[in-house]
C-alpha positions in Angstrom: 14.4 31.0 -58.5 11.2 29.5 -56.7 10.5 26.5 -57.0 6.7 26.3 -58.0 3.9 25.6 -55.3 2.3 22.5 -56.4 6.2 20.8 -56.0 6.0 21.3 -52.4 2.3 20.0 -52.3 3.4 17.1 -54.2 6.3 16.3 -52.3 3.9 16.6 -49.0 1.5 14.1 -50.5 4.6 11.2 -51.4 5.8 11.9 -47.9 2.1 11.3 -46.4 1.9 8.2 -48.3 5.0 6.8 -46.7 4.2 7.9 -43.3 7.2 10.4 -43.3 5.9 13.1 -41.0 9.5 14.8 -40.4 9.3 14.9 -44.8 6.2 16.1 -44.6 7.2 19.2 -41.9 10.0 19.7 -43.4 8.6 20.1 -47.0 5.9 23.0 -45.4 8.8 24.7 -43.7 10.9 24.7 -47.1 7.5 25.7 -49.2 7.0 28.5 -46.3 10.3 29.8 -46.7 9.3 30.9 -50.5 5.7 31.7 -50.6 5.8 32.9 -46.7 1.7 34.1 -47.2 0.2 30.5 -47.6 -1.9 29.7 -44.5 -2.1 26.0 -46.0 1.7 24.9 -45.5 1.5 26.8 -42.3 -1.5 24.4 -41.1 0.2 21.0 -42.3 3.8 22.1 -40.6 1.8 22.4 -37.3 -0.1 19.4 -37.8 2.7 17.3 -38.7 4.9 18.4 -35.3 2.2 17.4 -33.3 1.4 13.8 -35.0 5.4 13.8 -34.3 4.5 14.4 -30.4 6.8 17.7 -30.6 4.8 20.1 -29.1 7.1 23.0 -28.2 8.0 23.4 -32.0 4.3 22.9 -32.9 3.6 25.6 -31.1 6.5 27.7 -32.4 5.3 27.2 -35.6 1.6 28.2 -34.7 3.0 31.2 -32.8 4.9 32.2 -35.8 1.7 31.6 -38.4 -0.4 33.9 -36.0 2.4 36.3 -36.1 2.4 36.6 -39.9 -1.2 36.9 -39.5 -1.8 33.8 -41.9 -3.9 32.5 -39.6 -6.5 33.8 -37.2 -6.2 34.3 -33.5 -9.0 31.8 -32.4 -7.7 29.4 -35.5 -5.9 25.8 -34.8 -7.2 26.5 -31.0 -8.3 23.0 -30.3 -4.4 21.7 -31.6 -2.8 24.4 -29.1 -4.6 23.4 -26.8 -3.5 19.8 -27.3 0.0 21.0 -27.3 -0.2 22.8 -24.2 -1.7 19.8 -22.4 1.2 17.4 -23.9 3.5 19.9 -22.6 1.3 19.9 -18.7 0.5 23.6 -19.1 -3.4 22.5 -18.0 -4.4 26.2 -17.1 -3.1 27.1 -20.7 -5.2 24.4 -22.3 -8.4 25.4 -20.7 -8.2 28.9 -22.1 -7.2 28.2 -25.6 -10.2 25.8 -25.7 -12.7 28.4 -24.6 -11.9 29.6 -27.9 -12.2 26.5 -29.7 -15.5 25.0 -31.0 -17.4 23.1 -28.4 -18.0 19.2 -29.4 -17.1 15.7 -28.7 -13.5 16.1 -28.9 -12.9 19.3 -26.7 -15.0 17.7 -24.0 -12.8 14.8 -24.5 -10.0 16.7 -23.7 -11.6 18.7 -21.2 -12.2 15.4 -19.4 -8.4 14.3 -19.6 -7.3 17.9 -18.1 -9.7 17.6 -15.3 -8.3 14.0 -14.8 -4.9 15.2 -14.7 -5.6 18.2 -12.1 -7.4 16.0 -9.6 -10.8 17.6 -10.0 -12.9 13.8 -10.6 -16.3 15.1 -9.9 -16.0 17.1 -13.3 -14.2 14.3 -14.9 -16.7 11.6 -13.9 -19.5 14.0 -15.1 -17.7 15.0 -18.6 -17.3 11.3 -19.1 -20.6 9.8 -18.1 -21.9 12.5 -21.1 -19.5 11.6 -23.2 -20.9 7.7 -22.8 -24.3 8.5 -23.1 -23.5 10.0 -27.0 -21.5 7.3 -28.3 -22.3 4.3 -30.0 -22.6 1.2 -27.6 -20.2 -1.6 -29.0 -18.4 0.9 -30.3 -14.3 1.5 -29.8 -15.2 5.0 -28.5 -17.3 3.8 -26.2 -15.1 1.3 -25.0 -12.2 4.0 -24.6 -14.7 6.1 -22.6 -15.6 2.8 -20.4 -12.1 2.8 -19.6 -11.5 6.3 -19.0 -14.6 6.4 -16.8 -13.5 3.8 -14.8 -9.9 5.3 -14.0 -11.8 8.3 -12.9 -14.1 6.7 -10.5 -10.9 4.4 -9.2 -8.8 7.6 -8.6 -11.9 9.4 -6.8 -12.4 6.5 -4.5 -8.8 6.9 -3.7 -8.9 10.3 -2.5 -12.7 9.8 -1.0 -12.5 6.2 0.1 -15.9 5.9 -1.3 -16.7 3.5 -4.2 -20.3 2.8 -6.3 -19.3 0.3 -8.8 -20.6 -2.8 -9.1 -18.3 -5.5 -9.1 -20.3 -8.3 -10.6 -21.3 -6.3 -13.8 -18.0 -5.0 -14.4 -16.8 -8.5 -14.4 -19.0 -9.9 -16.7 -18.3 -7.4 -19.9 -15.3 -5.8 -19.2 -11.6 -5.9 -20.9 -8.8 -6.2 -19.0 -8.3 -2.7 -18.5 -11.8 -2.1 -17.2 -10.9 -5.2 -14.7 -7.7 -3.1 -13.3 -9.3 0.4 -13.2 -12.6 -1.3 -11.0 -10.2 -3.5 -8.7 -8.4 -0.1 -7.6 -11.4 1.4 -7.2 -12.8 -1.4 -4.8 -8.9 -1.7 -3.2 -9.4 2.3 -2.3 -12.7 1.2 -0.7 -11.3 -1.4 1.6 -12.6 -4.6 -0.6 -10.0 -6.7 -0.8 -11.1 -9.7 -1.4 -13.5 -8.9 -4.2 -10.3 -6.7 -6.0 -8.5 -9.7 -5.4 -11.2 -11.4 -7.9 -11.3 -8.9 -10.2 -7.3 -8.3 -11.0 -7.0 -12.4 -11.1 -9.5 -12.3 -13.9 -8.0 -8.8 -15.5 -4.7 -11.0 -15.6 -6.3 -13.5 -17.4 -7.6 -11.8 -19.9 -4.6 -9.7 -20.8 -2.6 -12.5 -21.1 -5.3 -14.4 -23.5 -5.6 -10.9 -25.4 -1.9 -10.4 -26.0 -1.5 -13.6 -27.0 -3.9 -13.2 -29.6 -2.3 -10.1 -31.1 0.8 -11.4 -31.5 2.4 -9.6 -28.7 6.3 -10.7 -27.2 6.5 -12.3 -23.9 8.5 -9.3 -22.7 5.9 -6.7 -23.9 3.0 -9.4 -22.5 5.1 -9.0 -18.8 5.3 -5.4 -18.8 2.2 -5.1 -19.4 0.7 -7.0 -17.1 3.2 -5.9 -14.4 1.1 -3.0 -12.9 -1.9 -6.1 -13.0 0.4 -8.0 -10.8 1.6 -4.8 -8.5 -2.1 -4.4 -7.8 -2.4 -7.7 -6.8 0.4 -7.7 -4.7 -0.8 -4.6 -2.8 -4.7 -6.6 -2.1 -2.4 -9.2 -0.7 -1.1 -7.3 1.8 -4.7 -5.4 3.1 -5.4 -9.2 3.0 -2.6 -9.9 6.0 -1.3 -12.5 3.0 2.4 -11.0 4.5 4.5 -13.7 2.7 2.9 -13.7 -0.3 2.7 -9.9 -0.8 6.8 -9.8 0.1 6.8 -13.1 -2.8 4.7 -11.3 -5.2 7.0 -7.8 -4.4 10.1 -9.8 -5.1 9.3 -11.4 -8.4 8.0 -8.1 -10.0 11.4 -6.8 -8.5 13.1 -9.1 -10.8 11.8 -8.3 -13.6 13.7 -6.5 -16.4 10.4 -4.8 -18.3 8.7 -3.5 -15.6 8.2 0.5 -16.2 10.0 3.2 -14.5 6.7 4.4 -12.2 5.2 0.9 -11.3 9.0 -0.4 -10.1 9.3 2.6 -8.0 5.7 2.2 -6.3 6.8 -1.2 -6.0 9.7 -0.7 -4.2 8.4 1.8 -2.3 5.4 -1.0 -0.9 8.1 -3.5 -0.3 10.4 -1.2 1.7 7.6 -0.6 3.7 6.1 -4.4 4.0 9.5 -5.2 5.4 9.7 -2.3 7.8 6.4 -2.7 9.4 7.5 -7.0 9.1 10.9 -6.4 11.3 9.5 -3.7 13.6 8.7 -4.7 17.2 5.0 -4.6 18.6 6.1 -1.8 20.4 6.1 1.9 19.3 9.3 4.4 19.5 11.6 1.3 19.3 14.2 1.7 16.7 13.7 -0.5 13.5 16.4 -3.4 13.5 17.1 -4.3 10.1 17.2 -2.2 6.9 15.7 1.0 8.5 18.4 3.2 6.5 18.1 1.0 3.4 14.1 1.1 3.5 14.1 4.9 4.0 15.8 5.3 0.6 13.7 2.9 -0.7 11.1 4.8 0.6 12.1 8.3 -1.1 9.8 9.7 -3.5 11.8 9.1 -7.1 13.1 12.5 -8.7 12.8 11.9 -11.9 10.1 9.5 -12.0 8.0 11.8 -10.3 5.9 13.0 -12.6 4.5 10.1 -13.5 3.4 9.0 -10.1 -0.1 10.5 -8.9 -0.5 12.9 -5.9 -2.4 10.0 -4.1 0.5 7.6 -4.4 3.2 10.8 -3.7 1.3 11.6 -0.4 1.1 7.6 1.2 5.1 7.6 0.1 5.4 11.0 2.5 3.0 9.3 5.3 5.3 6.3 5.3 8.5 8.0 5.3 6.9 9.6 8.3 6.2 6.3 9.9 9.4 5.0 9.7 11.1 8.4 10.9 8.7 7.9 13.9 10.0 3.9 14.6 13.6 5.4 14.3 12.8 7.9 17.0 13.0 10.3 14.7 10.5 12.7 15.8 11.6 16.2 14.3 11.9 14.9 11.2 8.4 12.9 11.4 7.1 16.2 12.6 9.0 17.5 9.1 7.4 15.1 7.0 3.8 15.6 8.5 4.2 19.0 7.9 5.2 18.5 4.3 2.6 16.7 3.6 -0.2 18.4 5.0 1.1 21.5 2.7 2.1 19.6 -0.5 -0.8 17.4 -1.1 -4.0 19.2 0.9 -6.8 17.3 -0.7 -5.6 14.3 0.0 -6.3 12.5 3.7 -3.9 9.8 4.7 -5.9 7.8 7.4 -3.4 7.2 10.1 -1.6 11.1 9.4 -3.9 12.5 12.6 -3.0 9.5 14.6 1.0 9.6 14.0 1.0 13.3 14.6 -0.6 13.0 18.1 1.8 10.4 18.8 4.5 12.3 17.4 3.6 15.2 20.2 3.2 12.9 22.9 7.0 11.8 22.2 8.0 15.3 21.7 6.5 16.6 25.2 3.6 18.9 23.9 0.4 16.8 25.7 -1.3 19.7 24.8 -0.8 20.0 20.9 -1.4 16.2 21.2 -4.7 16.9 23.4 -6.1 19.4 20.9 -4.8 16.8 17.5 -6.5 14.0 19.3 -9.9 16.5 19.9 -9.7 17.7 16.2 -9.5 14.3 14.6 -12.5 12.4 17.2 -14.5 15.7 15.5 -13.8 15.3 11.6 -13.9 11.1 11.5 -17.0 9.4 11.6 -18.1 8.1 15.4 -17.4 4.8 14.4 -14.0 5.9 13.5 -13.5 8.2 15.7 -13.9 6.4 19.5 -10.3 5.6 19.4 -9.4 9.3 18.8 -12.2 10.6 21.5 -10.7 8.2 23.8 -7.3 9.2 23.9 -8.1 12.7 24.2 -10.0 11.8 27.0 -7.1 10.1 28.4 -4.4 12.8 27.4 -6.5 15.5 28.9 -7.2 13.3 32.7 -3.5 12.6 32.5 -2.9 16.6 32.3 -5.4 17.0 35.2 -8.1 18.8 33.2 -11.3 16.8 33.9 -13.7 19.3 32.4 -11.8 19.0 28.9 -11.7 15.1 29.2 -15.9 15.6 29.8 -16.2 17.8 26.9 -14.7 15.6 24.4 -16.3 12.5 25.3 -19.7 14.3 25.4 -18.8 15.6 21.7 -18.7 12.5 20.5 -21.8 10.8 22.5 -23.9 13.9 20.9 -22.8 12.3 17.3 -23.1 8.6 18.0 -26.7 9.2 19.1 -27.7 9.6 15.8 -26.1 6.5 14.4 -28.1 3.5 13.4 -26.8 0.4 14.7 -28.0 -1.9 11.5 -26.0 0.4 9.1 -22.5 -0.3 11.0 -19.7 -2.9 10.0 -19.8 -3.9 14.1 -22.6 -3.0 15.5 -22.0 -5.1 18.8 -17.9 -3.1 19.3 -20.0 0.3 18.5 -22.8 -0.3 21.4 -20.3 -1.5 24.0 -18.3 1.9 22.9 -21.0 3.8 23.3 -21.9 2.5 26.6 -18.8 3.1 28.1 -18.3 6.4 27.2 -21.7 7.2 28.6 -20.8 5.5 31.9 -17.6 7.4 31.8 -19.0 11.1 31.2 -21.3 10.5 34.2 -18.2 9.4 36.8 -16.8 12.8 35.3 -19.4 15.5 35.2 -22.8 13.6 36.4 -25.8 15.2 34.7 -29.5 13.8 34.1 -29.7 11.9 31.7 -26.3 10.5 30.9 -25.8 7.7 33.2 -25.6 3.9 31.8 -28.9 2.9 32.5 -30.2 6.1 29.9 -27.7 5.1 27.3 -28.2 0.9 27.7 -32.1 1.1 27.5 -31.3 3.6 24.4 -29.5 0.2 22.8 -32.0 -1.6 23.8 -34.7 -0.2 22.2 -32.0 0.7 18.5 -31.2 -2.9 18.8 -35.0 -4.3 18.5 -35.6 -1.7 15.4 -33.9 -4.4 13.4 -36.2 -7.2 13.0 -35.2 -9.9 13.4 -32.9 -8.5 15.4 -29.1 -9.1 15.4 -28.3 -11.7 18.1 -24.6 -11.0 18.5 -25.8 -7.1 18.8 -28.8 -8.5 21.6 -25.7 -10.3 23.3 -24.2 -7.2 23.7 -27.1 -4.9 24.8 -27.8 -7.4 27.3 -24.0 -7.0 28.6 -24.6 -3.6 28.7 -27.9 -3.8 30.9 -26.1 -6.2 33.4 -24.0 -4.0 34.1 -26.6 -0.9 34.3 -28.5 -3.5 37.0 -31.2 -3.9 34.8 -31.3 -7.8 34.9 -34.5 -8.3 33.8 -33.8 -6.3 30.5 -30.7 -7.8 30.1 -32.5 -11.9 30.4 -34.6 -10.7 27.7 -32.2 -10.0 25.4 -29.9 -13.1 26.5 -33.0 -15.3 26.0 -33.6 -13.5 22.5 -30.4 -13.9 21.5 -30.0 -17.3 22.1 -33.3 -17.8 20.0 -32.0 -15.9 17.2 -29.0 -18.0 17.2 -30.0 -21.4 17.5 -32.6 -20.4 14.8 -29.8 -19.1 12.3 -28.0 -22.2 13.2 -25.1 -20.9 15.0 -23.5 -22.6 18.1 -25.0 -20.5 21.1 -22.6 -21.5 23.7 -19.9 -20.4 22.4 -21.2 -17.1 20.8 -23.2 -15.9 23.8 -21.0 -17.2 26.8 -22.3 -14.3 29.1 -25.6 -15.3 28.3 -24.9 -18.7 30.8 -23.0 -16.9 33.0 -26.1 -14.5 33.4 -28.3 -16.7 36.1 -26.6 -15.4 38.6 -26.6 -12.1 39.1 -23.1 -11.5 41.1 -21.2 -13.5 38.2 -23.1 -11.9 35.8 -21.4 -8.4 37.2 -18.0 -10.2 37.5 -18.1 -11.3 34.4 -19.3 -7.8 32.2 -16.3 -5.8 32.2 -16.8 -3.3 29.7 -15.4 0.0 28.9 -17.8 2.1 31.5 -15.2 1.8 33.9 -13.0 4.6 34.3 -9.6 2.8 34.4 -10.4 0.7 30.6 -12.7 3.4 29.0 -9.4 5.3 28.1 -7.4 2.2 27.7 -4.7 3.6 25.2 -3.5 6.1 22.9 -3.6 4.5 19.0 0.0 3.8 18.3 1.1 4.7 21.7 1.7 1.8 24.8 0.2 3.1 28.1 3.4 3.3 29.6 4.7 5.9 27.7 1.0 7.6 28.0 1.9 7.5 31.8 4.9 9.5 31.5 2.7 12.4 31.2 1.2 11.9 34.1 2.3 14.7 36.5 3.6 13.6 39.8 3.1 15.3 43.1 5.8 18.3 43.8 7.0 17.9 40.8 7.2 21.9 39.8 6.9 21.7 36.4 4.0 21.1 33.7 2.8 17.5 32.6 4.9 16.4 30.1 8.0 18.4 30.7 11.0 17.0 32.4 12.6 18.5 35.7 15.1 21.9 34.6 17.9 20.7 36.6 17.3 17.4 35.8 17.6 18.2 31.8 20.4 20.1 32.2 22.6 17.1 34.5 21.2 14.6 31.8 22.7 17.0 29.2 25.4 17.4 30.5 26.0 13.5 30.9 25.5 13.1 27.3 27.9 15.3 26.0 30.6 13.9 27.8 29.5 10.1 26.7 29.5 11.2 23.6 33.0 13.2 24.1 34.8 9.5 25.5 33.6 7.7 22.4 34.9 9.9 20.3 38.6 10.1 22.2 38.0 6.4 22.0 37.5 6.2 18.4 40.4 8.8 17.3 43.1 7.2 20.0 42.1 3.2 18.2 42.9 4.8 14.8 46.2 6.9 15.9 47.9 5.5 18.9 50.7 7.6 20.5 54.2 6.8 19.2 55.3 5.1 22.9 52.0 2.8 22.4 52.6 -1.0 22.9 50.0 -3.1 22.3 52.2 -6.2 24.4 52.9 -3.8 27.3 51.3 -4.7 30.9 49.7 -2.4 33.1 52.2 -1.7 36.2 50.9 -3.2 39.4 52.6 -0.6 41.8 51.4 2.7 39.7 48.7 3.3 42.6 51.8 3.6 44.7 54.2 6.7 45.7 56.8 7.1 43.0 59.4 6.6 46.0 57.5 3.3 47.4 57.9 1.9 44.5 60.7 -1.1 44.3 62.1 0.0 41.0 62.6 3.4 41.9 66.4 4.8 42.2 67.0 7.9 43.8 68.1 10.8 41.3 71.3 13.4 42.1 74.7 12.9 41.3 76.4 10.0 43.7 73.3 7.9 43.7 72.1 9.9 46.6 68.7 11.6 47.6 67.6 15.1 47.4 66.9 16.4 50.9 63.5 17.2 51.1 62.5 20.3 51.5 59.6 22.5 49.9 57.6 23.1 46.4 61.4 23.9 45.1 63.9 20.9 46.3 67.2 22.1 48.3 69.3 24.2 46.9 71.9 24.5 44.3 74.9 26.1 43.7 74.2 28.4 40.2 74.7 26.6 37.3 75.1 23.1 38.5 72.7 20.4 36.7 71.7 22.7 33.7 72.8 20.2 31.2 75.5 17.3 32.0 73.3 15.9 34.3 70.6 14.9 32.2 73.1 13.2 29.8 74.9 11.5 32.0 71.6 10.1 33.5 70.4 8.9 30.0 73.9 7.1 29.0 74.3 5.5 32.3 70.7 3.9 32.7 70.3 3.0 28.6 71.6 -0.6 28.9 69.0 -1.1 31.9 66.2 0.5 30.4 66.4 -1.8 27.3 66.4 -5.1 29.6 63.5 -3.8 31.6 60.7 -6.3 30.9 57.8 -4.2 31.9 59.4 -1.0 32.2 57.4 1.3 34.7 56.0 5.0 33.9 57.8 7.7 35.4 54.9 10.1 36.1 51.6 10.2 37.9 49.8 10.8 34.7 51.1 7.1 33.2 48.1 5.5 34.5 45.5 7.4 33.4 44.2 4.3 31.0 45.7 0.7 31.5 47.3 -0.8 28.0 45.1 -2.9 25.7 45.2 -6.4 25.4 47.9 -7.5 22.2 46.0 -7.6 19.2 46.5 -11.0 16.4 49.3 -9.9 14.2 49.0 -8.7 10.8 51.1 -7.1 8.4 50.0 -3.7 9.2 50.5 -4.2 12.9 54.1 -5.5 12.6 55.1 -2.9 10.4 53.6 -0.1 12.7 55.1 -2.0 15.7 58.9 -1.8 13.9 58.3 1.7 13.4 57.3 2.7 16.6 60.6 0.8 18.5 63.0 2.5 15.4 61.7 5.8 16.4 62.1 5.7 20.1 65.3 4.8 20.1 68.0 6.5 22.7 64.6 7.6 24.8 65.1 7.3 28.3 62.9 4.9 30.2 61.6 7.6 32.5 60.5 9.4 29.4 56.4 10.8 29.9 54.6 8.4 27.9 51.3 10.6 26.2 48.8 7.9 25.8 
């Protein structure tokens, strides 16, 4: 019989009041089992699974309800689609909330799924309306303060740009709202003022801990990704030793979390790779390289818990150190990987290392066209380096036109730069200057030459009043060298004004500026990038030398780049059989042959005729020699010497051969390799050695040794 409704109810409401949510869900499944129509104990069994973070069997049980028709289709959508972002089905979500009811708490979750799929611009706007409606003070808002934050600190990661301000953040934020600012500025290149922010954000989350009664261990771990932040502004600080200090100690610690230990060993793997490697690039790393590279794998099972952001810079570095291995198929791999795993997300130096990467491989054109592609996406500031080795690549493959072309690509875009708005204004004019002098020794057209492009400066430098004098220092460089010296005394004698007014030391910021009154030194002394042997002074991450391999020499008869056939083919062939004697070397060193002596000397007549040498003996019966004759001796009467004569031999010279000190090989072949120095005794070696004499035993000495 059934037990009656309101028991099951009842036994809910105890379990509630305990906080027993398996009781609970367990009582609604029981209670279900006899009154299977009531949409009530279906509802609380759902509800009770998910409080109980078991979403699969919460949305069993809702699939079930809905299959009994107890509840409606577009019912509990809101809690399914909870349970389907728990459970990282984020497409799923979205479409059970369009049935739900629109309010705070599905654009809440809304918010968290577009968080989780990387799309921030509908994050940061769901968020920043979420903030406006909610109570200022309030623990909502706080939450959504947070949240907000993370947001804007995972978009600057994937955009490099940041719009925070630091100071305000500072002065009403918790901990938390510390952390998520500091990435952002990290992501945006501000160090130092991160560096400000996650010493304060450690601060208060240790103060606030302490204050709730928190353990030490919990306090740690929680403060460990506060201190792994920390540790990465360090290092963009150049702080080497103390980033590799601060890696350690977190290292050490027992409650750090699965995701910030491996991103931390991850950053130290790769601290001490780029530490040990030379200044050179394509130079094998000397310590740790295999040891790093597992470091540097992206953790399995941990995975999931690391962002795409921080997945892609682990792929970029394991490409990085393939590259200083010499690795460059498998960098090649990698960069390839990662441009079809993680798409939205640009690692700076990836164009860079894959230019170098075809440079090492041979393909200067694939490396001329990377190198053309990238100068074109970055920003000219940025992008000079990349115009300039394309430049370089494409004069070193003969192609003068293509070398033009780029360079004039990138003066069409720096023309529309202001000066005042760049980090280096003065690197930028000089830059830009050079280039300018270089495209007219290429392809001279009106209106290109260095005299255009330095009164150009000129006149973008006095825009800025007062204007820069560093940036005037340079301008004026630029019009010495254009032969425009009464432009360039102008701005040596402004400069100096502006420097001595800002109280600056203007003989040692504006050296040229002395050097200027007289005009020959002045010339001497400006060597800037307009000349055509600095302008393309080096490939980023590649030394000139190995640029000038490309360089195709006359009567060559092949393509820049690629080696001679023949010359591939002998080199080859050299290889293999390197490799083929270190291999015989390794296999004879672990099995000698059986007649192997490690004591035994090298003969000193085995250069000689076997018969000029003095321990030979004439063979034949009577002690006499065979007459000589052709390819088959003299002859023999049939059947003589088929068998007693080899016996007779053997017993007659045994006693002899035993006494022999340095007993002498009996073939031609004996001193193909002369005998290895004795090794120091061991127990292994003795036994082998007592072996080896108990097996040759009754072996004649003019028996053909094999090693």
């Amino acid at each position: 019989m059934a037990a009656p409704l309101e028991s099951y109810f009842s036994e809910i409401r105890e379990a509630l009041a305990g906080n027993d949510l398996a009781r609970a869900a367990k009582a609604a499944r029981a209670g279900l089992g006899d009154y299977p129509r009531d949409a009530e104990l279906a509802k609380i069994e759902v509800i009770a699974l998910i409080k109980m973070e078991k979403a699969t069997q919460a949305l069993d049980a809702l699939g079930r309800a809905r299959r009994a028709q107890l509840l409606p289709a577009s019912a509990m959508a809101f809690e399914a689609a909870y349970c389907h972002f728990a459970l990282g089905n984020y497409a799923e979500a979205r479409r059970s909330l369009e049935q739900a009811k629109a309010g705070r708490s599905a654009d809440l979750l809304l918010a968290q799924i577009a968080y989780k799929c990387e799309d921030y611009p509908e994050c940061i706007r769901l968020y920043e309306g979420l903030l406006a409606g909610a109570e200022h003070g309030g623990p909502e808002h706080d939450e959504i303060l947070i949240n907000l934050a993370a947001a804007r600190a995972a978009a600057a990661q994937a955009t490099g740009k940041a719009q925070t301000d630091p100071d305000a953040v500072a002065a009403e934020g918790g901990y938390e709202l510390l952390f998520n600012t500091a990435t952002e500025l990290l992501a945006c290149g501000k160090a130092q003022g991160a560096m400000v922010l996650l010493e304060k954000a450690a601060a208060r989350a240790r103060a606030a801990l302490e204050k709730d009664g928190w353990a030490g261990p919990d306090i740690q771990s929680e403060i460990g990704p506060i201190e792994a932040q920390r540790a990465v502004a360090l290092q963009a600080l150049k702080r080497t030793d103390d980033s590799r200090a601060a890696y350690a100690a977190l290292l050490a610690q027992a409650s750090l979390d699965g995701a910030t230990r491996a991103v931390v060993a991850h950053n130290a793997a790769a601290l001490a790779v780029q530490s040990s490697a030379p200044s050179g690039v394509g130079v094998s790393v000397s310590v740790g390289a295999n040891r790093a590279k597992r470091a540097l794998q992206i953790p399995g099972g941990r995975a999931g818990s690391l962002s795409r952001c921080q997945r892609s810079l682990m792929t970029y570095n394991m490409a990085v150190i393939q590259f200083l291995q010499q690795q460059y198929g498998a960098a090649r791999r990698t960069l390839g990987r990662l441009g079809r795993e993680y798409p939205g997300h640009s690692v700076a130096g990836a164009g860079a290392l894959s230019a170098a990467v075809s440079l090492r491989m041979g393909s200067a054109a694939k490396a001329l066209n990377e190198l053309s592609a990238l100068a074109r996406v970055q920003e000219p500031a940025d992008g000079i380096y990349a115009a300039l080795a394309a430049a370089q690549a494409a004069m070193l493959a003969g192609d003068a036109d293509r070398a033009a072309s780029v360079l004039r690509a990138w003066r069409d875009r720096a023309g529309g730069v202001a000066l005042a708005a760049l980090d280096d204004p003065c690197a930028f004019a000089r830059y830009y200057f050079g280039v300018c002098q270089l495209i007219s020794s290429l392809s001279p057209e009106p209106g290109t030459d260095g005299a255009d492009a330095a009164a150009r400066l000129c006149a973008e430098a006095y825009k800025q009043q007062p204007p820069d004098a560093a940036l005037l220092a340079a301008v004026g460089d630029c019009l010495v060298y254009a032969e425009d010296m009464a432009g360039a005394r102008t701005c040596y004698a402004d400069a100096a004004r502006g420097a001595a007014g800002g109280g600056a030391e203007a003989a040692s910021v504006f050296m040229s500026a002395v050097l200027a009154s007289d005009e020959s030194g002045a010339r001497l002394s400006a060597r800037l990038l307009g000349e055509r042997a600095q302008a393309p002074r080096g490939i980023p991450g590649i030394p000139s030398r190995a640029a000038r391999c490309l360089q195709p020499r006359p009567g060559a008869g092949h393509g820049a780049g690629r080696p001679a056939p023949g010359r591939t083919s002998a080199s080859s062939a050299a290889r293999r059989h390197k490799r083929y004697r270190a291999r015989r070397q390794r296999r004879l060193a672990r099995a000698p042959p059986k007649s192997y002596e490690p004591g035994r000397v090298p003969d000193g007549e085995r250069w000689l005729p076997l018969q000029q040498r003095s321990y030979y003996r004439p063979r034949g019966r009577g002690g006499k020699q065979r007459m000589p004759g052709g390819a088959q001796g003299s002859a023999t009467e049939a059947g003589a010497g088929l068998g007693g004569t080899g016996s007779a031999r053997i017993a007659g010279r045994a006693g002899k051969a035993a006494a022999a000190p340095s007993p002498g090989p009996s073939d031609a072949n004996d001193h193909a390799a002369p005998s290895a120095p004795a090794a120091p005794e061991s127990a292994g070696a003795a036994k082998g050695a007592r072996s080896s004499k108990g097996k040759s035993k009754g072996k004649s000495k003019g028996k053909k040794s094999s090693w």
